[in-house]
C-alpha positions in Angstrom: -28.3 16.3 1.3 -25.0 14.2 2.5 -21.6 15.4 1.9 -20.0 12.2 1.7 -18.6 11.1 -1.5 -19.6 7.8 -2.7 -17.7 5.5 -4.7 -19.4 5.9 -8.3 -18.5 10.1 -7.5 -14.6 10.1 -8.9 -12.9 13.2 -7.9 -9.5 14.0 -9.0 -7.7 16.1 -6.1 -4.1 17.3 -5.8 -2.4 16.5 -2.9 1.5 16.2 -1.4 4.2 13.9 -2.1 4.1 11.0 0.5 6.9 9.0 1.3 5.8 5.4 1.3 7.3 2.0 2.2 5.8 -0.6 -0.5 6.7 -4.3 -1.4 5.7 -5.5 -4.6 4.4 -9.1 -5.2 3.9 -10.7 -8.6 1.6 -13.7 -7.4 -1.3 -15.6 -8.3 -4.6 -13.8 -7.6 -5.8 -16.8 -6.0 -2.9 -16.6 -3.2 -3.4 -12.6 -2.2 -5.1 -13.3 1.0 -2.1 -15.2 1.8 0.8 -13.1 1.0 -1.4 -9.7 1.9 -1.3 -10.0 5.5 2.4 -10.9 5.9 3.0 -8.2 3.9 1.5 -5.9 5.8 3.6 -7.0 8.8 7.0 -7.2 7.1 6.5 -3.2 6.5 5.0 -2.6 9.6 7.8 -4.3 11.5 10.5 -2.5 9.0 9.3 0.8 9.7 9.0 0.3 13.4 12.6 -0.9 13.2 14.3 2.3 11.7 12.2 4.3 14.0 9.7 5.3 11.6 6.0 5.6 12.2 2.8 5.2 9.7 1.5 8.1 8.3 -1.6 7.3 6.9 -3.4 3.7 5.9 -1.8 1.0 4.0 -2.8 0.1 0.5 -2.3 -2.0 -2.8 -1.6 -0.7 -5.7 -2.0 -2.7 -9.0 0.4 -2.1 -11.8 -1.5 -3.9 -14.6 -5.5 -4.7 -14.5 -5.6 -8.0 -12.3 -6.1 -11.0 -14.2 -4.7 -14.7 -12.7 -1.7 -13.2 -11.6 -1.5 -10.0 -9.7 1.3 -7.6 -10.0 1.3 -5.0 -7.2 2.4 -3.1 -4.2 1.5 -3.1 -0.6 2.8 0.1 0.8 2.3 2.6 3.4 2.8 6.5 4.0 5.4 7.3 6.5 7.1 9.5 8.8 10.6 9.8 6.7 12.9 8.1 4.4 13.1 4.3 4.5 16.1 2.2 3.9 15.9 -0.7 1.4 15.4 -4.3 4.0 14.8 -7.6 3.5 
């Protein structure tokens, strides 16, 4: 038998309080794959600039179910306390 957990398998876990860096976006679904990647280098960039390091893997979290406009946050666990930028 495999160990690994699939997808369809939800698991609820308890885990530790992570410090994250996020922006949020309120944007059209259709223009995600625009404003995701830039995104992702505006936090990477900001840690890096106060001397902070990733954590763990960025990801998105959606605040409402998608629908034409998407209202979310692309974060990332890091290595201490960030200072508001940009």
């Amino acid at each position: 038998t495999s160990a690994s957990i699939r997808l369809d398998d939800p698991q609820l876990i308890d885990t530790s309080r992570l410090q994250t860096a996020a922006i949020r976006l309120t944007i059209p679904g259709r223009d995600m794959p625009k404003h995701m990647g830039p995104a992702m280098q505006e936090l990477m960039a900001t840690i890096r600039e106060q001397g902070l390091e990733p954590a763990g893997p960025v990801y998105s979290f959606h605040f409402r179910m998608p629908s034409d406009t998407f209202d979310m946050e692309v974060g990332i666990p890091v290595s201490g306390e960030v200072q508001p930028a940009g």
